[in-house]
Biopython code that builds the backbone (N, CA, C, O; Angstrom):
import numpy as np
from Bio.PDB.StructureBuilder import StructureBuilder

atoms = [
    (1, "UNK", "N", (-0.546, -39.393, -3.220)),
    (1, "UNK", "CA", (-0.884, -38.968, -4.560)),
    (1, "UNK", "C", (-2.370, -38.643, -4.633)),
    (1, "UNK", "O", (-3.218, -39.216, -3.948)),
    (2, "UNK", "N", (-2.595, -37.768, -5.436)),
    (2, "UNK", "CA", (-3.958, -37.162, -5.327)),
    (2, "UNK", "C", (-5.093, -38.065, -6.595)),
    (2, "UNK", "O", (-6.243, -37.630, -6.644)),
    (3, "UNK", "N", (-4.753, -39.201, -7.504)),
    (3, "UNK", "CA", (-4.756, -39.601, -8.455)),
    (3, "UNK", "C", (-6.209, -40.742, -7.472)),
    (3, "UNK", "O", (-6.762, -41.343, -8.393)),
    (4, "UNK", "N", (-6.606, -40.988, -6.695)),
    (4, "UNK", "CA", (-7.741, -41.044, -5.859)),
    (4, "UNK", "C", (-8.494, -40.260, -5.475)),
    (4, "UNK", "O", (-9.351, -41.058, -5.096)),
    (5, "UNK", "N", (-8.924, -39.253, -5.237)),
    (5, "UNK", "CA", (-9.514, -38.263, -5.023)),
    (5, "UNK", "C", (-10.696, -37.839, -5.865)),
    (5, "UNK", "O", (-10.357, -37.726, -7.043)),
    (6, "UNK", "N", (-11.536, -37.660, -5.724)),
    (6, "UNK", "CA", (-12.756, -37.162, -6.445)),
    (6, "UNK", "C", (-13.129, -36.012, -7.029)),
    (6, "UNK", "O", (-12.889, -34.871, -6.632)),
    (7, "UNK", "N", (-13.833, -36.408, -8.160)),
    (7, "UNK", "CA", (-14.142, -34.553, -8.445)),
    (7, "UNK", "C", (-15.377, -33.448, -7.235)),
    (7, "UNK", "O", (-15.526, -32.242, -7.039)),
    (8, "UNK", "N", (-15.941, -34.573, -6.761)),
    (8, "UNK", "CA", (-16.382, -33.868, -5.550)),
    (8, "UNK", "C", (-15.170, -32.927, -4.701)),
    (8, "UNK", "O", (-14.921, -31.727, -4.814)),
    (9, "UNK", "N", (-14.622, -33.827, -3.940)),
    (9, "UNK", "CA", (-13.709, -33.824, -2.554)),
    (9, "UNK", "C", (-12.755, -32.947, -3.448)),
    (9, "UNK", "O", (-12.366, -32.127, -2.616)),
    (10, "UNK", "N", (-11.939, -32.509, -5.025)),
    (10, "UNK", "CA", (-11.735, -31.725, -5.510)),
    (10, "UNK", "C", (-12.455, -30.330, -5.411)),
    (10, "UNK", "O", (-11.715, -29.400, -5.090)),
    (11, "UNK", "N", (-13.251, -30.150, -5.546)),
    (11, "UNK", "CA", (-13.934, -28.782, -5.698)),
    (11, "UNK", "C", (-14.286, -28.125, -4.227)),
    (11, "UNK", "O", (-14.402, -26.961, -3.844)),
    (12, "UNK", "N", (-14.379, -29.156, -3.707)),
    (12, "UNK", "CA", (-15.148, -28.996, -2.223)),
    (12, "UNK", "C", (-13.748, -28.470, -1.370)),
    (12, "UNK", "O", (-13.890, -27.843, -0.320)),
    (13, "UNK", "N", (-12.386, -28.781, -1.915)),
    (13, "UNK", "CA", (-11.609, -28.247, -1.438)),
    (13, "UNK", "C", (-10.714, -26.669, -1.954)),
    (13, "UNK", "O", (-9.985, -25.816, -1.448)),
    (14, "UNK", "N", (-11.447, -27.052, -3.487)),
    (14, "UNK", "CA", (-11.094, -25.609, -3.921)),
    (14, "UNK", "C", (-12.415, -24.240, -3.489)),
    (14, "UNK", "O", (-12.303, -23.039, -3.739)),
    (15, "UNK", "N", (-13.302, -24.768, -2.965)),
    (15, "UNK", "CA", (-14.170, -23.984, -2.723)),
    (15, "UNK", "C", (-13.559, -23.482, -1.098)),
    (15, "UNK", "O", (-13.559, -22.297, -0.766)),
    (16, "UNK", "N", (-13.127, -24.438, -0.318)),
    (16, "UNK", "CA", (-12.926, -24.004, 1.178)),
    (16, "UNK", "C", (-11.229, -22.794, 0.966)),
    (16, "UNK", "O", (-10.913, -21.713, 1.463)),
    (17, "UNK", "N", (-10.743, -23.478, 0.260)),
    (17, "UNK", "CA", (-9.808, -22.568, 0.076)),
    (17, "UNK", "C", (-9.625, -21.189, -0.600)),
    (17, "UNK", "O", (-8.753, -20.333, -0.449)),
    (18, "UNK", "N", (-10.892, -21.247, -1.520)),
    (18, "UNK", "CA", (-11.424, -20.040, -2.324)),
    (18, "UNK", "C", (-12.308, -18.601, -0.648)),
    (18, "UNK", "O", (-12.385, -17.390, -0.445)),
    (19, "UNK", "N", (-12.691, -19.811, -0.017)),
    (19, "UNK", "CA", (-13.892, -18.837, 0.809)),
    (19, "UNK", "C", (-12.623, -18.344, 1.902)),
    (19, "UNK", "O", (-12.758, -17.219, 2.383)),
    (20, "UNK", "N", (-11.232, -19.258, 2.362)),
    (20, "UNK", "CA", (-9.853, -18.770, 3.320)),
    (20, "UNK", "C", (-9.594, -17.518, 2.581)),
    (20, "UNK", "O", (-9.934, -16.468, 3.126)),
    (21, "UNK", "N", (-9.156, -17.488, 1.662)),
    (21, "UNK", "CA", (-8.443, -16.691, 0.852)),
    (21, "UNK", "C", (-9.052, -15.196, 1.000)),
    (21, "UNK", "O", (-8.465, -14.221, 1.470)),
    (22, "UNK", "N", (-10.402, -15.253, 0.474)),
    (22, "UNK", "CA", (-11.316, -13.907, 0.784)),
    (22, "UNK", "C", (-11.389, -13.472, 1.908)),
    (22, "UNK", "O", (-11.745, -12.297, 1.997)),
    (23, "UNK", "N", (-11.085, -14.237, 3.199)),
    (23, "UNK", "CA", (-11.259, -14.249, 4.498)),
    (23, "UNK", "C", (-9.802, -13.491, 4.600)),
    (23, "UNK", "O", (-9.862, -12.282, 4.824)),
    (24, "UNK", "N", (-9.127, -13.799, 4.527)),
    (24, "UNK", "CA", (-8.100, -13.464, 4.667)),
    (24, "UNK", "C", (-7.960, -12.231, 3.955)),
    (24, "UNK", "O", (-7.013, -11.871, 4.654)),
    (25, "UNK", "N", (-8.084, -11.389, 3.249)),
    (25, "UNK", "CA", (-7.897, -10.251, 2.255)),
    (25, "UNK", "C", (-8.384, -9.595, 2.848)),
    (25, "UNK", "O", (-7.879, -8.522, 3.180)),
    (26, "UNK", "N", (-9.634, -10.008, 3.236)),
    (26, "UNK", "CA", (-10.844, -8.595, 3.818)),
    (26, "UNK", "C", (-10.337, -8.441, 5.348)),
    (26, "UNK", "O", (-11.014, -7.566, 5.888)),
    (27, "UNK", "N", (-9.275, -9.049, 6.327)),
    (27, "UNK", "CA", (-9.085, -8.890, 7.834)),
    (27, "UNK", "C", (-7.443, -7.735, 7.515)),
    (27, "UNK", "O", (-7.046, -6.893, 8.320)),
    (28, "UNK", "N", (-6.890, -8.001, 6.378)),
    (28, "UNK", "CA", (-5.916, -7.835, 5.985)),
    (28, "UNK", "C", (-5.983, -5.907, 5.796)),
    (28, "UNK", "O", (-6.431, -5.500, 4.724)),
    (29, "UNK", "N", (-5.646, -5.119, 6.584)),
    (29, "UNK", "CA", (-5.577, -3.351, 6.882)),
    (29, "UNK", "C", (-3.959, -2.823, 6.593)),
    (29, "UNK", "O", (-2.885, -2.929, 7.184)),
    (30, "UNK", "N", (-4.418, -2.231, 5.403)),
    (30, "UNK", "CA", (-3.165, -1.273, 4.913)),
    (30, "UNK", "C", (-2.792, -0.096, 6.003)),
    (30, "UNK", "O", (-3.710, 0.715, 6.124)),
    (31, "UNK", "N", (-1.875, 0.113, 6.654)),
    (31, "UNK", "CA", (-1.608, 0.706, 7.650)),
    (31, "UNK", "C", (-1.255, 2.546, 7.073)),
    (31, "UNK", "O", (-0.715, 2.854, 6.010)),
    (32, "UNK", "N", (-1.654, 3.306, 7.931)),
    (32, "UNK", "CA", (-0.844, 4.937, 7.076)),
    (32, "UNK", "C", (-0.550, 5.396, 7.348)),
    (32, "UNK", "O", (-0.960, 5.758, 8.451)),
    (33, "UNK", "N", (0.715, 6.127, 6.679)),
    (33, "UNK", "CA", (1.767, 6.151, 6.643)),
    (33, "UNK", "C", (2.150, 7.575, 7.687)),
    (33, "UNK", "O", (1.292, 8.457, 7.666)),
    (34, "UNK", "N", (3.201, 7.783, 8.446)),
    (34, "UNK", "CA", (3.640, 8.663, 9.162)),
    (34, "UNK", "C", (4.396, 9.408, 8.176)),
    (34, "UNK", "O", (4.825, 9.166, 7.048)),
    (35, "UNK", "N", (4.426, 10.743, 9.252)),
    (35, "UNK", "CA", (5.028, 11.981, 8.203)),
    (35, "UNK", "C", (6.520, 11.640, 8.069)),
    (35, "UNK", "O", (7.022, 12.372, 7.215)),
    (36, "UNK", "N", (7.439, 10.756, 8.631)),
    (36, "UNK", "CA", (8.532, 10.100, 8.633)),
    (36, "UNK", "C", (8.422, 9.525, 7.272)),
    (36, "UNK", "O", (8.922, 10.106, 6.308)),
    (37, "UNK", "N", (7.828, 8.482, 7.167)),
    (37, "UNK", "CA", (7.673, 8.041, 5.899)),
    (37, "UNK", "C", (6.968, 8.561, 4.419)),
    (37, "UNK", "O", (6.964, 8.188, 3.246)),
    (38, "UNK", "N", (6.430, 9.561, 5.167)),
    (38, "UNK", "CA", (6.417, 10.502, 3.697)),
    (38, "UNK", "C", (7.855, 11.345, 3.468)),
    (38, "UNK", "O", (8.355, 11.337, 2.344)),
    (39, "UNK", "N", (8.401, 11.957, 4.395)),
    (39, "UNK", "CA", (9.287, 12.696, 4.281)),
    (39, "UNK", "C", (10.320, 11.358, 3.399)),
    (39, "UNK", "O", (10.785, 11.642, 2.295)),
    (40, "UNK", "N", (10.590, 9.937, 4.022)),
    (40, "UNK", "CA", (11.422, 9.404, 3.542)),
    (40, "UNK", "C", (11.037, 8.699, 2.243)),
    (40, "UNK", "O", (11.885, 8.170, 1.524)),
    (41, "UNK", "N", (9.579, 8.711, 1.933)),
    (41, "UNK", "CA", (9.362, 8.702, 0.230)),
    (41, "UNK", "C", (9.902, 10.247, -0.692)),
    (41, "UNK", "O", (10.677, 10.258, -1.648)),
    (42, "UNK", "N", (9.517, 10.928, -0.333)),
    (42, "UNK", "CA", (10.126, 12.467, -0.945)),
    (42, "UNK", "C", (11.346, 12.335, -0.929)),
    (42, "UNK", "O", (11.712, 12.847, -1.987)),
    (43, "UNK", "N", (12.555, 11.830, -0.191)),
    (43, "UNK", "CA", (14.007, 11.591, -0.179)),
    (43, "UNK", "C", (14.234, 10.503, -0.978)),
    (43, "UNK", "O", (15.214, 10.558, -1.721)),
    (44, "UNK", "N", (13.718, 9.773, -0.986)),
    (44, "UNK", "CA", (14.221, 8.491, -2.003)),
    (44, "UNK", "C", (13.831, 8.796, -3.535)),
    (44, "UNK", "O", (14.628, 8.651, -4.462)),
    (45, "UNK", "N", (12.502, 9.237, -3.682)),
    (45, "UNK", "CA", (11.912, 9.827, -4.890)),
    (45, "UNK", "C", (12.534, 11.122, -5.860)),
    (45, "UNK", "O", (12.454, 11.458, -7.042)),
    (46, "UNK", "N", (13.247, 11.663, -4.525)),
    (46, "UNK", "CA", (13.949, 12.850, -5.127)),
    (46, "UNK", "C", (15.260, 12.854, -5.389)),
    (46, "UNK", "O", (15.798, 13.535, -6.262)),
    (47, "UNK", "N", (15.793, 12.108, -4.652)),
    (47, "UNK", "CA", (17.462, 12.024, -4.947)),
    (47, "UNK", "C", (17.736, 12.773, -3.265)),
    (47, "UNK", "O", (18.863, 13.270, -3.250)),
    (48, "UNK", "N", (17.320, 12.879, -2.495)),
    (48, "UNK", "CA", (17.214, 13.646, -1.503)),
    (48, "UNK", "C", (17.705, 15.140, -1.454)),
    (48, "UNK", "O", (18.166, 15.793, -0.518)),
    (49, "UNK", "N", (17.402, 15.541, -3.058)),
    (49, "UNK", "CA", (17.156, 16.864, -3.423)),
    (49, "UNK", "C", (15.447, 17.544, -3.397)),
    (49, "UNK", "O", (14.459, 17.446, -4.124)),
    (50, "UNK", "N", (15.786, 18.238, -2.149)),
    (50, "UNK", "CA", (14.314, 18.812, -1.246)),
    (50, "UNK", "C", (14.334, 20.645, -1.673)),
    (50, "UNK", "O", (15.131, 21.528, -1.358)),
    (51, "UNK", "N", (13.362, 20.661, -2.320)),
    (51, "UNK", "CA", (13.058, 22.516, -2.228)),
    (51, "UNK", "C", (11.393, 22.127, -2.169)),
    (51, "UNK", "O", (10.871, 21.025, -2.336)),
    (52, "UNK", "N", (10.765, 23.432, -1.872)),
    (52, "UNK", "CA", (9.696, 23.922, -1.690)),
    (52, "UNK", "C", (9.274, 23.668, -3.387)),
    (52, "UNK", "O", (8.383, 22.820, -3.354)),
    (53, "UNK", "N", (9.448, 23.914, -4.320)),
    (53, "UNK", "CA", (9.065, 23.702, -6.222)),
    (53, "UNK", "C", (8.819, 22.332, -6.349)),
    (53, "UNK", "O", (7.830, 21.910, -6.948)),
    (54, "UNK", "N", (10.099, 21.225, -5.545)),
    (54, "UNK", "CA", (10.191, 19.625, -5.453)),
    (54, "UNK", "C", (8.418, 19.562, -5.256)),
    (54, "UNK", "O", (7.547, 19.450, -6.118)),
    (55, "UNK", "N", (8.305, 19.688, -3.714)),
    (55, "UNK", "CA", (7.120, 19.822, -2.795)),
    (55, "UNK", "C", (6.163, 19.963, -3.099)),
    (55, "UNK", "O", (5.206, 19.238, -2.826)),
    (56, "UNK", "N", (6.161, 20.986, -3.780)),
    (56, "UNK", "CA", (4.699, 21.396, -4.585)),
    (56, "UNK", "C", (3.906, 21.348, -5.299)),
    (56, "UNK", "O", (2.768, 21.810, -5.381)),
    (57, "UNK", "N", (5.163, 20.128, -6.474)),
    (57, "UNK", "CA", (4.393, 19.350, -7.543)),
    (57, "UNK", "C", (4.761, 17.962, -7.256)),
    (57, "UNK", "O", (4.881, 17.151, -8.175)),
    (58, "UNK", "N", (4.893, 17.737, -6.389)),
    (58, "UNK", "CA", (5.475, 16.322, -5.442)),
    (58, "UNK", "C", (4.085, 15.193, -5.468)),
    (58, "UNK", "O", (3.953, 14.020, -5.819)),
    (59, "UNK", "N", (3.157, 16.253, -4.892)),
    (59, "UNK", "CA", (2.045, 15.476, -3.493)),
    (59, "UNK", "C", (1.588, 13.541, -4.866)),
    (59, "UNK", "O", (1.798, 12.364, -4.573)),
    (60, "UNK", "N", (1.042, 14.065, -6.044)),
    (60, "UNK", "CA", (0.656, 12.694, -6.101)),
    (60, "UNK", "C", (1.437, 11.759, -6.910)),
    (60, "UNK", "O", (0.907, 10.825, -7.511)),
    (61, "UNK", "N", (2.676, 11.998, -6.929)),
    (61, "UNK", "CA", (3.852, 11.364, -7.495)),
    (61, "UNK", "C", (4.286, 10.203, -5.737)),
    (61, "UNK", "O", (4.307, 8.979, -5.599)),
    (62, "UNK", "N", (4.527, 11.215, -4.836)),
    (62, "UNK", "CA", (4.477, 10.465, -3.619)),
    (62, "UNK", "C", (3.198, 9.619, -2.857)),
    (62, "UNK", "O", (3.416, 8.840, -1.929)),
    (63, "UNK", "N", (1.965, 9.865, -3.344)),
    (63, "UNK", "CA", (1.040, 9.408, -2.892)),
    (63, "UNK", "C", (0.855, 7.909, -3.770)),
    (63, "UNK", "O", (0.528, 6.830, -3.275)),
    (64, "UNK", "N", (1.096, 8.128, -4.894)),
    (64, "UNK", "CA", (1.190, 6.638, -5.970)),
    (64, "UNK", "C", (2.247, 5.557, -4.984)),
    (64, "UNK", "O", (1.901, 4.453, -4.564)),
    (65, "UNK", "N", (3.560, 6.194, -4.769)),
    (65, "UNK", "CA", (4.576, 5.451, -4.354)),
    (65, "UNK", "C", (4.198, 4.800, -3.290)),
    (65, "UNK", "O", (3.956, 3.594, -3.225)),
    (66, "UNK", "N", (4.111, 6.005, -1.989)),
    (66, "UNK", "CA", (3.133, 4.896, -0.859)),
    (66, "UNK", "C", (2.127, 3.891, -0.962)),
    (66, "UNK", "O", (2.038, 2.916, -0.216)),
    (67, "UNK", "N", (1.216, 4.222, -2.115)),
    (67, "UNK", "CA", (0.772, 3.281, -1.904)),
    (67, "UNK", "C", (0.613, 2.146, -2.774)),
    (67, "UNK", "O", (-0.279, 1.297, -2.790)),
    (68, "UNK", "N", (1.958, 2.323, -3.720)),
    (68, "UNK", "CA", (2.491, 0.693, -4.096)),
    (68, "UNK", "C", (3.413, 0.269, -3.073)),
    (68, "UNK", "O", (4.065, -0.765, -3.222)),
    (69, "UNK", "N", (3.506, 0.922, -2.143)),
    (69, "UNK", "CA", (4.443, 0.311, -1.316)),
    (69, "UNK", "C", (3.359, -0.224, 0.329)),
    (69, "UNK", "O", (3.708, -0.343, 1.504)),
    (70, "UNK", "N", (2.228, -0.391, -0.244)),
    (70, "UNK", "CA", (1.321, -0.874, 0.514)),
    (70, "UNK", "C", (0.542, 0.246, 1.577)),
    (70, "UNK", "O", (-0.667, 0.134, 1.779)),
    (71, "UNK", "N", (0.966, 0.816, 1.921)),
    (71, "UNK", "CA", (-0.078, 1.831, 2.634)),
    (71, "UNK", "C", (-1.502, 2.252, 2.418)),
    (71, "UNK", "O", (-2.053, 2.018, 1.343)),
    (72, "UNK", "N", (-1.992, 2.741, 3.202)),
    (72, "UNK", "CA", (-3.278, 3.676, 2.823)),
    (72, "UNK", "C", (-3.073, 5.153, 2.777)),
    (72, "UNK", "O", (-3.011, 5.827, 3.805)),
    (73, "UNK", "N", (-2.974, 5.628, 1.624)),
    (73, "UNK", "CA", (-2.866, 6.932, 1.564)),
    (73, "UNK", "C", (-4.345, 8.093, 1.360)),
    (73, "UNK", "O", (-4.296, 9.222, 0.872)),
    (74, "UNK", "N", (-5.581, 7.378, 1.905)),
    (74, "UNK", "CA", (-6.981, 7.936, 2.040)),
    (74, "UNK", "C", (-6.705, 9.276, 2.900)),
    (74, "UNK", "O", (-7.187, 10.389, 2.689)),
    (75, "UNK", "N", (-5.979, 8.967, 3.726)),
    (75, "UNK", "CA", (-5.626, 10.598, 5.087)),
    (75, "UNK", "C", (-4.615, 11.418, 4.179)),
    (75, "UNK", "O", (-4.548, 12.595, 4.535)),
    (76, "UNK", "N", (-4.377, 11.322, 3.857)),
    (76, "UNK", "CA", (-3.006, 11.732, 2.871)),
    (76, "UNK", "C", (-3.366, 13.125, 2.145)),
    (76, "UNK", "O", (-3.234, 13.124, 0.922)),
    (77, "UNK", "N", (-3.840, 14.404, 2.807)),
    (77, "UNK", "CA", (-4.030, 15.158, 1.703)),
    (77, "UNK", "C", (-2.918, 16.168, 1.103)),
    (77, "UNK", "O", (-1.871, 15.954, 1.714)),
    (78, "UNK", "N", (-2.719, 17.368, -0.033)),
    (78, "UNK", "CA", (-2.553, 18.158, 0.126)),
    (78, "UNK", "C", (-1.853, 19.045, 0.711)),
    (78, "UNK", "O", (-0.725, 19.301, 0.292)),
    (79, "UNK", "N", (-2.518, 19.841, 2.057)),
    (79, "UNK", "CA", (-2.435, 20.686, 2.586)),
    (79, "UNK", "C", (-1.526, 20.045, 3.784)),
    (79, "UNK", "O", (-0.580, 20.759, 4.114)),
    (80, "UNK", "N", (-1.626, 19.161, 4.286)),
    (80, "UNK", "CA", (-0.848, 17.949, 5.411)),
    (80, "UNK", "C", (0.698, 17.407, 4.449)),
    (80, "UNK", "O", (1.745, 16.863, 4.800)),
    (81, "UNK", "N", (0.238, 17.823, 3.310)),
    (81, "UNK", "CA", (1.550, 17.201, 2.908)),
    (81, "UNK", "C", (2.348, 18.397, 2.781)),
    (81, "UNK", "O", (3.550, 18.137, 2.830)),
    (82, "UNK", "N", (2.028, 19.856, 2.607)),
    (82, "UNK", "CA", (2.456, 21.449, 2.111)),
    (82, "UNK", "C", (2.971, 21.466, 3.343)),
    (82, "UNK", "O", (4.052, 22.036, 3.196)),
    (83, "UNK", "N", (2.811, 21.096, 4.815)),
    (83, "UNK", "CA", (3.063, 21.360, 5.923)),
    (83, "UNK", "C", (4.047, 20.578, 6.666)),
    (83, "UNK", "O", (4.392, 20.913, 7.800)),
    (84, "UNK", "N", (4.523, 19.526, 6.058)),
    (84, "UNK", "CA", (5.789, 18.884, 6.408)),
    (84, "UNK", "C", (7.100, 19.773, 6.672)),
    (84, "UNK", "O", (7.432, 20.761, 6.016)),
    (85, "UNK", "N", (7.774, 19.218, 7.768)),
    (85, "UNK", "CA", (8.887, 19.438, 7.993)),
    (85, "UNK", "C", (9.872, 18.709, 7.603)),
    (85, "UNK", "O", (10.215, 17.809, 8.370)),
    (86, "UNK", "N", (10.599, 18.877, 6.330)),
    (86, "UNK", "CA", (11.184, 18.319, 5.848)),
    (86, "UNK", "C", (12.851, 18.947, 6.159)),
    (86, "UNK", "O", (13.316, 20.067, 5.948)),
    (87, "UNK", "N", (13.289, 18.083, 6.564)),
    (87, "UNK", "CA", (15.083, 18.294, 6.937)),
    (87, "UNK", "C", (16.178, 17.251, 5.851)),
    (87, "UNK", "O", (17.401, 17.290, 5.988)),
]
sb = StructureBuilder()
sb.init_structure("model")
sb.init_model(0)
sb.init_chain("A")
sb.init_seg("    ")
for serial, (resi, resn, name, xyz) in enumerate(atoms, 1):
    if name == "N":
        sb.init_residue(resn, " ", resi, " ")
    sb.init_atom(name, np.array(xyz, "f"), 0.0, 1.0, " ", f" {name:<3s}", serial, name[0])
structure = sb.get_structure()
């Protein structure tokens, strides 16, 4: 039971666990995303109803999605996305 414990040895442990935590966030790299997985955000997003009109007003409707779905979408432009081969 923690009902011994100090308000020192309290803080002193919320502080070590405060300074892990940040440690941990900042080693922590959103990975990005392959043209596979854009193509398979555009299929899920679309109903896997694909035209060139979809595509074209697509790019930051799919760029939001990736990257609530954790990615880094910083490489992600545009013109790389106009150029997909989408099947």
């Amino acid at each position: 039971m923690l009902l011994n414990v100090s308000v020192g040895m309290l803080r002193e442990i919320e502080e070590y666990e405060r300074n892990e935590y940040i440690k941990q966030n900042r080693m922590v790299k959103r990975k990005y995303p392959s043209n596979e997985e854009v193509v398979n955000a555009i299929k899920n997003l679309t109903g896997g109803t694909i035209n060139k009109h979809v595509i074209d007003n697509f790019y930051e409707v799919v760029r939001k999605y990736l990257k609530d779905k954790g990615f880094d979408v910083s490489a992600l432009n545009e013109k790389g996305f106009e150029d997909l081969q989408i099947t």
